[in-house]
PDB file of N, CA, C and O in Angstrom, chain B, residues numbered from 101:
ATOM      1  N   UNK B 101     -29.135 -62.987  -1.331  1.00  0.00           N
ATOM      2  CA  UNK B 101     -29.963 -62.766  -0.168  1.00  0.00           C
ATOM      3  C   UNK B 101     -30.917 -61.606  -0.448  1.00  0.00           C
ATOM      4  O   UNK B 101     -30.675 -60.664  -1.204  1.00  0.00           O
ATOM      5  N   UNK B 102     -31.751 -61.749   0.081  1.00  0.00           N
ATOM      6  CA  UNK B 102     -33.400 -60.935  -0.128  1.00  0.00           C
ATOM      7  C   UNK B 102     -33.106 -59.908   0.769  1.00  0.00           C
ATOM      8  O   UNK B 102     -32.077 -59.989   1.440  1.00  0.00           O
ATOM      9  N   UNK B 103     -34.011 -58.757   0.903  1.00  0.00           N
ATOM     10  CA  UNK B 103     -34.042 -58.284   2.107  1.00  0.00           C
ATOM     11  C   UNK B 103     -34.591 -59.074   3.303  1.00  0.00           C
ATOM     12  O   UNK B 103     -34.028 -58.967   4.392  1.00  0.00           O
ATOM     13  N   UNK B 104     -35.620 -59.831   3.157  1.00  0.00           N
ATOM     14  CA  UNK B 104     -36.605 -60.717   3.805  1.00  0.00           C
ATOM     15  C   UNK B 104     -35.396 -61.470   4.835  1.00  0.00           C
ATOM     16  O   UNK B 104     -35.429 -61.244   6.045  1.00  0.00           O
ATOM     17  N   UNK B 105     -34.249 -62.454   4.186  1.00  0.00           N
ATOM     18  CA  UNK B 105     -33.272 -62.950   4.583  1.00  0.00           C
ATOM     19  C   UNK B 105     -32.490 -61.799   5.820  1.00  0.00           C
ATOM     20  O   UNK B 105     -32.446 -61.889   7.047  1.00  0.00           O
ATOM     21  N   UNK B 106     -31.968 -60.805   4.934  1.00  0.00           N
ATOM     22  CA  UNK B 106     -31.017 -59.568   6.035  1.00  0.00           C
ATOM     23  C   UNK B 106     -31.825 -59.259   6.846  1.00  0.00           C
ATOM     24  O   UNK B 106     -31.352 -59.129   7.975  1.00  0.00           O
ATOM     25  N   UNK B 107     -33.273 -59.012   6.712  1.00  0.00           N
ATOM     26  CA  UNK B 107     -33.989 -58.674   8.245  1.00  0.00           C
ATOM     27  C   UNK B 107     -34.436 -59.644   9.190  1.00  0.00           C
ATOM     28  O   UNK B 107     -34.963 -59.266  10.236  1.00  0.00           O
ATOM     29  N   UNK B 108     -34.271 -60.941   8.915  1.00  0.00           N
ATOM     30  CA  UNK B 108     -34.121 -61.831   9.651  1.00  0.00           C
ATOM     31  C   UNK B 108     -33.294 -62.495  10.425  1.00  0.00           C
ATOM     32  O   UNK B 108     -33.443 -63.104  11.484  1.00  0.00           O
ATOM     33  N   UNK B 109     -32.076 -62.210   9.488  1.00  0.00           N
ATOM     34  CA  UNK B 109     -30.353 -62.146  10.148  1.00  0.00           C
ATOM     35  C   UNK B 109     -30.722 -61.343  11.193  1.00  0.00           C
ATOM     36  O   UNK B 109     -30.786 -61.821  12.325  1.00  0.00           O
ATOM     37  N   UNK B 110     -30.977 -60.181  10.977  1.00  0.00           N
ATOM     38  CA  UNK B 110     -30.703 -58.811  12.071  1.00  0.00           C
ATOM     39  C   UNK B 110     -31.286 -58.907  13.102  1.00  0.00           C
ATOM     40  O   UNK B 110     -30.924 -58.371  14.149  1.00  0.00           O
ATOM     41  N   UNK B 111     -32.228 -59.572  12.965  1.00  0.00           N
ATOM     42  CA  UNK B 111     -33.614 -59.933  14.046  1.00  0.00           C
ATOM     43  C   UNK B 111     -32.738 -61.078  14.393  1.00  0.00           C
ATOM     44  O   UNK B 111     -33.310 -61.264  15.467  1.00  0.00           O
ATOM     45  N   UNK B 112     -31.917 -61.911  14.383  1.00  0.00           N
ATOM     46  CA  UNK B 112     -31.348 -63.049  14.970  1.00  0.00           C
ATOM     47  C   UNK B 112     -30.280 -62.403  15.483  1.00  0.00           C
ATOM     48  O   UNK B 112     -30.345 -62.518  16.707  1.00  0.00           O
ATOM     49  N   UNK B 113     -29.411 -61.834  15.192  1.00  0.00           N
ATOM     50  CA  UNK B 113     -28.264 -61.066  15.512  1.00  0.00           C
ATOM     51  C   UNK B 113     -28.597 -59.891  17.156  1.00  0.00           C
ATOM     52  O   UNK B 113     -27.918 -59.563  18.129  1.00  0.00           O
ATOM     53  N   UNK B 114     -29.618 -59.684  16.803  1.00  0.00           N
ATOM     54  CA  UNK B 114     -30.379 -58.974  17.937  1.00  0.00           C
ATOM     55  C   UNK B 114     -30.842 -59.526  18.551  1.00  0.00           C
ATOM     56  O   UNK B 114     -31.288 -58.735  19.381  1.00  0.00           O
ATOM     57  N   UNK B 115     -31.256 -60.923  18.938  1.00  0.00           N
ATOM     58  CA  UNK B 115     -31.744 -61.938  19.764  1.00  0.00           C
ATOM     59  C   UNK B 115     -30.382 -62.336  20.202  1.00  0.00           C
ATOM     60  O   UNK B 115     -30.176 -62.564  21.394  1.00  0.00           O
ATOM     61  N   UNK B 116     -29.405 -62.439  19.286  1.00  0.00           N
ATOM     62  CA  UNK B 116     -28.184 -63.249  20.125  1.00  0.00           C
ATOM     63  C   UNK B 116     -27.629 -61.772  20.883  1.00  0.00           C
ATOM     64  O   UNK B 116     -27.390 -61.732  22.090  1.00  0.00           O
ATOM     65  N   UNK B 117     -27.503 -60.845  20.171  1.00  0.00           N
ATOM     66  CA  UNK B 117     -26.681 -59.943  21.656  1.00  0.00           C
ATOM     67  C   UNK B 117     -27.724 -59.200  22.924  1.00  0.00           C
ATOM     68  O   UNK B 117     -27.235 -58.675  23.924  1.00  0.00           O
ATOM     69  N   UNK B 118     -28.796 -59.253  22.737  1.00  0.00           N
ATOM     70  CA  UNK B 118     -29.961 -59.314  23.740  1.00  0.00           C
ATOM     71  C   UNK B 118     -29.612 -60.347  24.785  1.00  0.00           C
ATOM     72  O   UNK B 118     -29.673 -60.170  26.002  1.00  0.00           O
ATOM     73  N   UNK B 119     -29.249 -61.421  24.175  1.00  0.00           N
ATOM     74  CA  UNK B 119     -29.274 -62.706  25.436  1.00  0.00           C
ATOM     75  C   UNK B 119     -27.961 -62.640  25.975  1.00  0.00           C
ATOM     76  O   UNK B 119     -27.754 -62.603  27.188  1.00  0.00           O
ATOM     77  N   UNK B 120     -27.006 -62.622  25.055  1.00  0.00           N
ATOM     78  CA  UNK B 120     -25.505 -62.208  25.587  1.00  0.00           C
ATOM     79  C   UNK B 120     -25.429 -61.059  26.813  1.00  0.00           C
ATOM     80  O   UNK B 120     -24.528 -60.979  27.648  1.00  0.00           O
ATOM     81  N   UNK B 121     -26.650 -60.162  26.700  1.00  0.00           N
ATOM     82  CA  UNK B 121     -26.622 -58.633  27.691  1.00  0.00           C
ATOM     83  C   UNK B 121     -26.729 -59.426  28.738  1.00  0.00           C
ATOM     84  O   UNK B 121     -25.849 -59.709  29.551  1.00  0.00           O
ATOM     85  N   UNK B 122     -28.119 -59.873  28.693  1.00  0.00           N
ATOM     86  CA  UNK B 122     -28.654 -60.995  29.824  1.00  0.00           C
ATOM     87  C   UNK B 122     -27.603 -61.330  30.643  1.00  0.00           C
ATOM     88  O   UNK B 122     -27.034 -60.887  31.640  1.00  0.00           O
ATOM     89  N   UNK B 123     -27.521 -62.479  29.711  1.00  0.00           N
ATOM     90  CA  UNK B 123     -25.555 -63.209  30.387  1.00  0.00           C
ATOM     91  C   UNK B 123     -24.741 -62.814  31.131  1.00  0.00           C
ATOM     92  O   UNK B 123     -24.171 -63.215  32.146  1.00  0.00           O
ATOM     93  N   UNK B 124     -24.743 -61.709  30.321  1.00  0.00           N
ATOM     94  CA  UNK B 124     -23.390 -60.519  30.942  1.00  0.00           C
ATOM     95  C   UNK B 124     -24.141 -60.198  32.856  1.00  0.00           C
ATOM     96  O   UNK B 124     -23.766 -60.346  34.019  1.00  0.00           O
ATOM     97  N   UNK B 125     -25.324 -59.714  32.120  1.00  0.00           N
ATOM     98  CA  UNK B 125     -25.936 -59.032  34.049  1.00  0.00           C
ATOM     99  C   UNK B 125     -25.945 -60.316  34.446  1.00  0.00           C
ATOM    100  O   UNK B 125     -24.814 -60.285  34.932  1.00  0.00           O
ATOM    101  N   UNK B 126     -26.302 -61.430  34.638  1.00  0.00           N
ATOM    102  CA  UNK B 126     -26.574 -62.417  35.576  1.00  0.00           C
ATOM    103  C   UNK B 126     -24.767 -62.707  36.249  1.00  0.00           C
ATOM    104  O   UNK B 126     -24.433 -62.893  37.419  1.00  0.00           O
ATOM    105  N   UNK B 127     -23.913 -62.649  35.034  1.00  0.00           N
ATOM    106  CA  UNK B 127     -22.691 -63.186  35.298  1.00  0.00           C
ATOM    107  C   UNK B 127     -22.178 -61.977  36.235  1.00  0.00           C
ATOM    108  O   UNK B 127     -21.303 -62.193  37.074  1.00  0.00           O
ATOM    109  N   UNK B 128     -22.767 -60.658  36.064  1.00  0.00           N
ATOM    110  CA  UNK B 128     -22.529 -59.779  37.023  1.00  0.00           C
ATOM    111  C   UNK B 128     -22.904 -59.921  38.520  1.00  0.00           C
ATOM    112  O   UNK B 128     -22.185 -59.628  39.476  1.00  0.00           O
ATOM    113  N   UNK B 129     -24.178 -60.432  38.549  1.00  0.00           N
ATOM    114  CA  UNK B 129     -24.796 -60.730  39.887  1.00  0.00           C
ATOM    115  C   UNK B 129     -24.147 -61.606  40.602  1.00  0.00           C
ATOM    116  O   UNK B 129     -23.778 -61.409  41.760  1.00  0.00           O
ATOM    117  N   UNK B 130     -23.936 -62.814  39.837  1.00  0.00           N
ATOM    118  CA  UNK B 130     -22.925 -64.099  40.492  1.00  0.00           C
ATOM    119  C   UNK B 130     -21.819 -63.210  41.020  1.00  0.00           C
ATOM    120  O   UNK B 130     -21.505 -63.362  42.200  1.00  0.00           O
ATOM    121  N   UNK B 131     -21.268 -62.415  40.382  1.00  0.00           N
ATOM    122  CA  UNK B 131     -19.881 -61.921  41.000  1.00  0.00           C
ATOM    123  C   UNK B 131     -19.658 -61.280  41.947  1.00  0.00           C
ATOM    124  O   UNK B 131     -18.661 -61.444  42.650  1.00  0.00           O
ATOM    125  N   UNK B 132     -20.695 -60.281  42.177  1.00  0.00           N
ATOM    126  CA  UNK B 132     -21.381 -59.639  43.232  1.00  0.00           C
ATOM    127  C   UNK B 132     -21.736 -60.443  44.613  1.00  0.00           C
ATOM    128  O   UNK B 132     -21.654 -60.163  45.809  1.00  0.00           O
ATOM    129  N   UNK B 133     -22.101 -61.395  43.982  1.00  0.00           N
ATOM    130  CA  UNK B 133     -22.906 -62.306  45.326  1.00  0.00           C
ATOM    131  C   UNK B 133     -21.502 -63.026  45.884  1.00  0.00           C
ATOM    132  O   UNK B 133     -21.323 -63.020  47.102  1.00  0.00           O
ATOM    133  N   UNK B 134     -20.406 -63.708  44.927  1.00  0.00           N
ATOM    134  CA  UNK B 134     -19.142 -64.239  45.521  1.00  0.00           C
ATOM    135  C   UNK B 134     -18.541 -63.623  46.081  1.00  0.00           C
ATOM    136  O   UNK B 134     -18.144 -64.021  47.176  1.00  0.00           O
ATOM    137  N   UNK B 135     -18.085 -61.991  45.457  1.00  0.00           N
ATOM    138  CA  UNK B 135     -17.247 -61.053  46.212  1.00  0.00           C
ATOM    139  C   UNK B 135     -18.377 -60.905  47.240  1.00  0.00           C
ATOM    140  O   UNK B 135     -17.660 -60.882  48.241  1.00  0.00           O
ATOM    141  N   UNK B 136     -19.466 -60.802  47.658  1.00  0.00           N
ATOM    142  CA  UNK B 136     -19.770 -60.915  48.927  1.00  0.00           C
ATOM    143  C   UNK B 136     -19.323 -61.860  50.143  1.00  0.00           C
ATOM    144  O   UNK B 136     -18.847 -61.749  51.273  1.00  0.00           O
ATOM    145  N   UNK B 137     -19.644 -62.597  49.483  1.00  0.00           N
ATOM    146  CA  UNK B 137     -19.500 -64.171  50.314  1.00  0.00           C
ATOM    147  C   UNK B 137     -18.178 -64.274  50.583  1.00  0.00           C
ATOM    148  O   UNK B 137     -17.928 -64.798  51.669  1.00  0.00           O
ATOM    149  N   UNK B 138     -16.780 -63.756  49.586  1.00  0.00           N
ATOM    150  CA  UNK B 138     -15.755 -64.009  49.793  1.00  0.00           C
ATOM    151  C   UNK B 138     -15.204 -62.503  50.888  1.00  0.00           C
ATOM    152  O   UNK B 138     -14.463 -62.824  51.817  1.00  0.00           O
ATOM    153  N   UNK B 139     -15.539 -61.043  50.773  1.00  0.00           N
ATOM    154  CA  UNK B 139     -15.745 -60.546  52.197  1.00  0.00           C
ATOM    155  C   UNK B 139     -16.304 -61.088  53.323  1.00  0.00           C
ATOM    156  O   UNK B 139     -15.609 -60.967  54.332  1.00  0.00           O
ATOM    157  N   UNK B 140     -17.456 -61.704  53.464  1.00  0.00           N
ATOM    158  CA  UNK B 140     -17.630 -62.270  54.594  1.00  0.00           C
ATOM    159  C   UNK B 140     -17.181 -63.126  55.399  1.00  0.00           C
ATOM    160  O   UNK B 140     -17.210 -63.148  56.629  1.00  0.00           O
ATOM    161  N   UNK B 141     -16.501 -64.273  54.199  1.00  0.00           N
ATOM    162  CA  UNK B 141     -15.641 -65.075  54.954  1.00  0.00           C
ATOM    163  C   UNK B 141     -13.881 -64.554  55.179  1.00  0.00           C
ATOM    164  O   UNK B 141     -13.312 -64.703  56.261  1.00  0.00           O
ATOM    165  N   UNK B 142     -13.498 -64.209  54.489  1.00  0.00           N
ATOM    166  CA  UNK B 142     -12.254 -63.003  55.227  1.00  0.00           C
ATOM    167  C   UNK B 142     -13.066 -61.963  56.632  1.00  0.00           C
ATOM    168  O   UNK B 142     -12.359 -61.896  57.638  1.00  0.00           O
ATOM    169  N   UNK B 143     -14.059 -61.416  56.689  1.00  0.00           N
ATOM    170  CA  UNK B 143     -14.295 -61.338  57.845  1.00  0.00           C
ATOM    171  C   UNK B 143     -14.479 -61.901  59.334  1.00  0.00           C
ATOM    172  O   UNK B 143     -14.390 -61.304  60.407  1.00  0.00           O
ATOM    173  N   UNK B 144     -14.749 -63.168  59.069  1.00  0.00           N
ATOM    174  CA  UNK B 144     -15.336 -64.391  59.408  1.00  0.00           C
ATOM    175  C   UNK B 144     -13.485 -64.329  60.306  1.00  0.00           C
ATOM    176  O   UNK B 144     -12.926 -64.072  61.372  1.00  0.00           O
ATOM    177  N   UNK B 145     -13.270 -64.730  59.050  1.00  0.00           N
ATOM    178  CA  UNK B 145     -10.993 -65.213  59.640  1.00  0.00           C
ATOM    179  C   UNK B 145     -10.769 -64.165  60.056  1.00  0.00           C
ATOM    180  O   UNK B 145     -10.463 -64.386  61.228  1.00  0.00           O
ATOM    181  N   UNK B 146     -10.721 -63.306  59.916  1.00  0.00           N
ATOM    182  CA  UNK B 146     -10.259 -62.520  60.899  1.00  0.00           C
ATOM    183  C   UNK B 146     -10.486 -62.341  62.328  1.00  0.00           C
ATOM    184  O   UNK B 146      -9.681 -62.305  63.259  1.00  0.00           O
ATOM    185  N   UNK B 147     -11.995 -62.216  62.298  1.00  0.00           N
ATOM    186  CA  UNK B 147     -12.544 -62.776  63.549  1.00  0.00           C
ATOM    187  C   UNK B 147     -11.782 -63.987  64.684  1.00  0.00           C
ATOM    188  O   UNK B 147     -11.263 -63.873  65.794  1.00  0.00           O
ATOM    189  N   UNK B 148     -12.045 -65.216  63.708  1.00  0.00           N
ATOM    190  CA  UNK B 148     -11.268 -66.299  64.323  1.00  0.00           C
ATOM    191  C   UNK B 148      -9.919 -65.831  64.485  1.00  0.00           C
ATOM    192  O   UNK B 148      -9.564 -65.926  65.660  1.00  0.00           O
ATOM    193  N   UNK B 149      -9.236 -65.463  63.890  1.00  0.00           N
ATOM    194  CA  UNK B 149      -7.523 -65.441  64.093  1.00  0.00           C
ATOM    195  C   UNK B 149      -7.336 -64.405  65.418  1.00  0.00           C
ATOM    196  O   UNK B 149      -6.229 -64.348  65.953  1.00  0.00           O
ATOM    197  N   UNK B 150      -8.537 -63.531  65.965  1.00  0.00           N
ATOM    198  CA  UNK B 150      -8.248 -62.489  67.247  1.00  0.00           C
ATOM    199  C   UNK B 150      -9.291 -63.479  67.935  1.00  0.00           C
ATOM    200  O   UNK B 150      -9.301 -63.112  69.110  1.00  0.00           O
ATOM    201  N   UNK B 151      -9.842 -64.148  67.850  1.00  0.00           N
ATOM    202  CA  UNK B 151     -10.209 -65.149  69.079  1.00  0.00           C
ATOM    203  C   UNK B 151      -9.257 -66.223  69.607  1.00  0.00           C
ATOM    204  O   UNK B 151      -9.046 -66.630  70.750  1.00  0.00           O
ATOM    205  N   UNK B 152      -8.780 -66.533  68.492  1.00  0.00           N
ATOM    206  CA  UNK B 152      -7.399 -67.257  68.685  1.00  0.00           C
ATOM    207  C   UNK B 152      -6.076 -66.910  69.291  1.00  0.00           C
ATOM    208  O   UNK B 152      -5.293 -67.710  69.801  1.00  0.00           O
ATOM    209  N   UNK B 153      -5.907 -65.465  69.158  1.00  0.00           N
ATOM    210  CA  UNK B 153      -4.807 -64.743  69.809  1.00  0.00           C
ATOM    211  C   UNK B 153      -5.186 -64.402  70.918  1.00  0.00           C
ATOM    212  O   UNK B 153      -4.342 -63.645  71.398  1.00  0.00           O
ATOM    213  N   UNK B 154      -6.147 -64.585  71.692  1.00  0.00           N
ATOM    214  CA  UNK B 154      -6.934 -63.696  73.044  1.00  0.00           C
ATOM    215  C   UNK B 154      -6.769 -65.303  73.713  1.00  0.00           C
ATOM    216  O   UNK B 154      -6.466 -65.349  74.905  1.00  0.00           O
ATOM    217  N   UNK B 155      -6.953 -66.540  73.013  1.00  0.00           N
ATOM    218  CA  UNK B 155      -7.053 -67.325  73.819  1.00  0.00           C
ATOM    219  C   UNK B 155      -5.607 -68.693  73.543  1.00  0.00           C
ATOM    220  O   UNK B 155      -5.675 -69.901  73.319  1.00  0.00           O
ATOM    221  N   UNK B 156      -4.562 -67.852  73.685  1.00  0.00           N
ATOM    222  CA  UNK B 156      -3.400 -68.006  73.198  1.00  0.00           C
ATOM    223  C   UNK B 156      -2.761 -67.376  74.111  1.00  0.00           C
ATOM    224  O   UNK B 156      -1.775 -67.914  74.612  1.00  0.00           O
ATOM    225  N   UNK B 157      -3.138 -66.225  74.487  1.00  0.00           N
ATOM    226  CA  UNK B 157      -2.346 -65.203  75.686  1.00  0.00           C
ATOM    227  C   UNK B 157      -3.120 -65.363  76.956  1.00  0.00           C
ATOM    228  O   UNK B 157      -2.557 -65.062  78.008  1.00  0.00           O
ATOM    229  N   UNK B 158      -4.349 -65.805  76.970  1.00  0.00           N
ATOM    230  CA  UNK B 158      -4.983 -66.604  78.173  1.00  0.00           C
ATOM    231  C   UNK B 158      -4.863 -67.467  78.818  1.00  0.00           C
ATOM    232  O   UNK B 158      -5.236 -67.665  79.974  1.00  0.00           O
ATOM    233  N   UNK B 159      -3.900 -68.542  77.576  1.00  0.00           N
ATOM    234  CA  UNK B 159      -3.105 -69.820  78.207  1.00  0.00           C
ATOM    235  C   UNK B 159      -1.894 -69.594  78.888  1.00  0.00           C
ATOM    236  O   UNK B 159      -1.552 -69.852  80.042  1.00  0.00           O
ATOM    237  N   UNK B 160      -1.106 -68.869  77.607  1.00  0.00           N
ATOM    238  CA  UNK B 160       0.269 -68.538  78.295  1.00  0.00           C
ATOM    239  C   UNK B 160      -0.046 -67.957  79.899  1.00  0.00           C
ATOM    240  O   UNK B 160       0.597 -68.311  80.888  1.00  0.00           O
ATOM    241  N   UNK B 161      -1.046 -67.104  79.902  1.00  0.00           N
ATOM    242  CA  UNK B 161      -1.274 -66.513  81.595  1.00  0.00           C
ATOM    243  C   UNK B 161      -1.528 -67.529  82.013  1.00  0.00           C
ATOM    244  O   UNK B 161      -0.480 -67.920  82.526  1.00  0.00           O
ATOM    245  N   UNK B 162      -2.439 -68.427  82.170  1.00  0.00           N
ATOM    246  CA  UNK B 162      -2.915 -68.693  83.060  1.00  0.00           C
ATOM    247  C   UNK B 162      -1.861 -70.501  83.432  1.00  0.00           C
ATOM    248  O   UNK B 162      -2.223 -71.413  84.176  1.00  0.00           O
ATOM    249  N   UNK B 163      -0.521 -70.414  82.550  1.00  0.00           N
ATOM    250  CA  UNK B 163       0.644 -71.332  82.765  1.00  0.00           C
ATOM    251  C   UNK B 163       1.350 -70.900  83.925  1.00  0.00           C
ATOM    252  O   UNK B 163       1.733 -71.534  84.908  1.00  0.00           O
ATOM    253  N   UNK B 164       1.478 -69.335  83.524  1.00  0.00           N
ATOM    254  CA  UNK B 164       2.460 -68.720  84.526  1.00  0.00           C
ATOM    255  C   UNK B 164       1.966 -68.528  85.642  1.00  0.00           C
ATOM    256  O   UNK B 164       2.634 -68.123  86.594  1.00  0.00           O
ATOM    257  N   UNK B 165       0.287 -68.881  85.717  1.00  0.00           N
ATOM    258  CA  UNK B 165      -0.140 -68.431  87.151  1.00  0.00           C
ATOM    259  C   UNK B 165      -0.176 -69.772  88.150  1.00  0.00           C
ATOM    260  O   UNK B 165      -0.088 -69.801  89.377  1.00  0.00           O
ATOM    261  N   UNK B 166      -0.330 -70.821  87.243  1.00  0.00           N
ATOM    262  CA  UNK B 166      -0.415 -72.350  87.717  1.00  0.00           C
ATOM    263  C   UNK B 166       1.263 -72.392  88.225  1.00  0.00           C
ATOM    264  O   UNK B 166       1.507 -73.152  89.163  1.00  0.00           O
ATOM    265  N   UNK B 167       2.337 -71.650  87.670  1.00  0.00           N
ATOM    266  CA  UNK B 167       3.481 -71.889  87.929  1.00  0.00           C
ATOM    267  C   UNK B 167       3.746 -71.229  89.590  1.00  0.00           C
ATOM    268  O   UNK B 167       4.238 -71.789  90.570  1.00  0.00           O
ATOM    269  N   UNK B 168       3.467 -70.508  89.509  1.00  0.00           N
ATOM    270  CA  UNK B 168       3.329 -69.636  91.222  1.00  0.00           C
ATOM    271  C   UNK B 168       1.986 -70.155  92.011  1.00  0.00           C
ATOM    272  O   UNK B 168       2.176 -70.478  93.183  1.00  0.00           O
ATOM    273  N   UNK B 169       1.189 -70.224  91.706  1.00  0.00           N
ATOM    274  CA  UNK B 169       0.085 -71.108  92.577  1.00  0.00           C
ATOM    275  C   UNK B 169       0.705 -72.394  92.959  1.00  0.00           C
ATOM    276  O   UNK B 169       1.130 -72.412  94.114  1.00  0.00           O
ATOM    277  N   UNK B 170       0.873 -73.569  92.204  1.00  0.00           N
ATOM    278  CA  UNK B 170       0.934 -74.542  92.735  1.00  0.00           C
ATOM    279  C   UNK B 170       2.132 -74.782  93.644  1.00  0.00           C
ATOM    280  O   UNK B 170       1.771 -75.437  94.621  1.00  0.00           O
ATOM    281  N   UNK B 171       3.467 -74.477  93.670  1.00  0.00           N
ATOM    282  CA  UNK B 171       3.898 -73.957  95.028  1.00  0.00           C
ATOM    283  C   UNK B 171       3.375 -73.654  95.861  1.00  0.00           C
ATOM    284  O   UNK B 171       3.327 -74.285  96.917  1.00  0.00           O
ATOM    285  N   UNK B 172       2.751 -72.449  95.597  1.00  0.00           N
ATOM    286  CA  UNK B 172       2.244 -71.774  97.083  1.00  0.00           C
ATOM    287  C   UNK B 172       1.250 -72.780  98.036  1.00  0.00           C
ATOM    288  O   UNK B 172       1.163 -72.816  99.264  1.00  0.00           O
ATOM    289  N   UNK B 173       0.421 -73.709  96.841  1.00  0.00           N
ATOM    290  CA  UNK B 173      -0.644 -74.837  97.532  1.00  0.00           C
ATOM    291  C   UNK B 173       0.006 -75.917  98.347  1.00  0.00           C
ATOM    292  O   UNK B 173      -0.250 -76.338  99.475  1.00  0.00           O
ATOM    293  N   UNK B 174       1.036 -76.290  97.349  1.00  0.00           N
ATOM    294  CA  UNK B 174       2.146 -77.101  98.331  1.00  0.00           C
ATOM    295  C   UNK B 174       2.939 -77.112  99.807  1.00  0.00           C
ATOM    296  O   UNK B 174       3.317 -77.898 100.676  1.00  0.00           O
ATOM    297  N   UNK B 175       2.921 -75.478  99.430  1.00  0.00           N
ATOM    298  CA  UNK B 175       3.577 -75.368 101.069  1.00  0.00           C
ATOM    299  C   UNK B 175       2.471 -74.784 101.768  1.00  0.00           C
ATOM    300  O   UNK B 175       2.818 -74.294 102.843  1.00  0.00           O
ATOM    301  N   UNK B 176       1.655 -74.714 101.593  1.00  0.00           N
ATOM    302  CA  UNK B 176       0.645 -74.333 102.750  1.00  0.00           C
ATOM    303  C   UNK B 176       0.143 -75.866 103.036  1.00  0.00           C
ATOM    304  O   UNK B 176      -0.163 -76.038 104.216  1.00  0.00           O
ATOM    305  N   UNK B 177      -0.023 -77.165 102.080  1.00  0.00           N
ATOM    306  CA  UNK B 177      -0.481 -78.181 102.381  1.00  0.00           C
ATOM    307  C   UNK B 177       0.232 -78.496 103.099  1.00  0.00           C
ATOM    308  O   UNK B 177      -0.347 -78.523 104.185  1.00  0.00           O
ATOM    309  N   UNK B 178       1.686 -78.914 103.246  1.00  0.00           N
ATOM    310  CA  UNK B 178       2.636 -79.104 104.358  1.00  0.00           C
ATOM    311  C   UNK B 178       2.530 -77.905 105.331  1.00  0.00           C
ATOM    312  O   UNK B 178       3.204 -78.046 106.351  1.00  0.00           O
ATOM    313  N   UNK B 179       2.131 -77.256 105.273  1.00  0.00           N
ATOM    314  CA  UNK B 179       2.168 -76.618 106.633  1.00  0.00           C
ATOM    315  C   UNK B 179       1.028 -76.906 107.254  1.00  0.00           C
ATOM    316  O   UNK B 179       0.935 -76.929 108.481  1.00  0.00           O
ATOM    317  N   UNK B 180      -0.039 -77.175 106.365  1.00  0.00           N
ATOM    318  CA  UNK B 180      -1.138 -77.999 107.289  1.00  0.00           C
ATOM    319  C   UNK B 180      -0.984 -79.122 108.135  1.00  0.00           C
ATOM    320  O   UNK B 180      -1.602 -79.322 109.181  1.00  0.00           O
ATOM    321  N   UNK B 181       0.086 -80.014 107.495  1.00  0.00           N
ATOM    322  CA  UNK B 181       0.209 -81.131 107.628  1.00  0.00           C
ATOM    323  C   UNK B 181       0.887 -80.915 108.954  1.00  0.00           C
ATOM    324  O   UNK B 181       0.760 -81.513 110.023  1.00  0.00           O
ATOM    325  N   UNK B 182       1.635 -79.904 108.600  1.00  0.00           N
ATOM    326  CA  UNK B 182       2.898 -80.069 109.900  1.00  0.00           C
ATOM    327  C   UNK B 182       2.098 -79.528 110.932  1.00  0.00           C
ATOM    328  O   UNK B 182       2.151 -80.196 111.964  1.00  0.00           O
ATOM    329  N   UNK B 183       1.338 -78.481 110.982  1.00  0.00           N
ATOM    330  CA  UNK B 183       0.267 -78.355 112.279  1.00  0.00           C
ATOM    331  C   UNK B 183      -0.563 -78.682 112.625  1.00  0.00           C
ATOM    332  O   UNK B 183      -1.050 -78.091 113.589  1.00  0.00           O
ATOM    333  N   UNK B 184      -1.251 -79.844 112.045  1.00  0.00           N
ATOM    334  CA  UNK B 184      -2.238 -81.066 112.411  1.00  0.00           C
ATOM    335  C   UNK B 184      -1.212 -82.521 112.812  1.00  0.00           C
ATOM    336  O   UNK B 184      -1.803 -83.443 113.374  1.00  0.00           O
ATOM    337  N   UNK B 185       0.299 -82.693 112.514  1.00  0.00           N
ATOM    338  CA  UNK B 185       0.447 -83.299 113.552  1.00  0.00           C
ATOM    339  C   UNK B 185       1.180 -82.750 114.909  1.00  0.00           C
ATOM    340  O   UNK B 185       1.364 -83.389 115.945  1.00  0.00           O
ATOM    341  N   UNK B 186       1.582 -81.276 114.606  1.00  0.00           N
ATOM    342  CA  UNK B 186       2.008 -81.237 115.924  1.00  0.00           C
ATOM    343  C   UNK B 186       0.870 -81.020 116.561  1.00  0.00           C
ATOM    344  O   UNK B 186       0.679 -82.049 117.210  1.00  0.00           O
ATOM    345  N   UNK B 187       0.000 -80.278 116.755  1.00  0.00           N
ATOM    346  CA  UNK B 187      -1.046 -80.005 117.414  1.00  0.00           C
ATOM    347  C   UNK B 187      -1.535 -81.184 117.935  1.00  0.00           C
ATOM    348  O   UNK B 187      -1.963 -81.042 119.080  1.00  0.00           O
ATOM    349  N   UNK B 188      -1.635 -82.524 117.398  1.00  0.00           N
ATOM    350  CA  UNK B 188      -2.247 -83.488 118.007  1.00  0.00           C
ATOM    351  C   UNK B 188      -1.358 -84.469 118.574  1.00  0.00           C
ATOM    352  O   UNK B 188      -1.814 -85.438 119.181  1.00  0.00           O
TER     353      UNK B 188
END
């Protein structure tokens, strides 16, 4: 091999780890941009999972309130009943 040859190697050798740098930052950016995306969507669930618990304890209430209301509608409807026919 010439010199002509080794400085052409070197000049190729330096084109391949030049582009490899490249590589490297872009493959950095991608990773950057996923670990974004993958915080956001763990933010995202979390979100949902306390909208879900707020409207989870909204049901359970509003079971226990249907449980004491609808009695109470019942006997006031019979008591309507019962003083619209005595009254008439």
């Amino acid at each position: 091999m010439d010199k002509q040859d080794v400085d052409r190697l070197a000049g190729l050798l330096q084109d391949i780890r030049q582009g490899q740098l490249e590589q490297l930052s872009i493959q950095r950016e991608h990773f950057e941009i996923a670990r974004t995306q993958y915080d956001r969507a763990n933010s995202i669930n979390d979100h949902a999972e306390r909208i879900q618990a707020k409207s989870d304890a909204l049901i359970d209430r509003s079971g226990k309130v249907f449980k004491v209301v609808i009695p109470i509608l019942a006997v006031l409807l019979v008591a309507a009943g019962w003083l619209l026919f005595t009254i008439s």
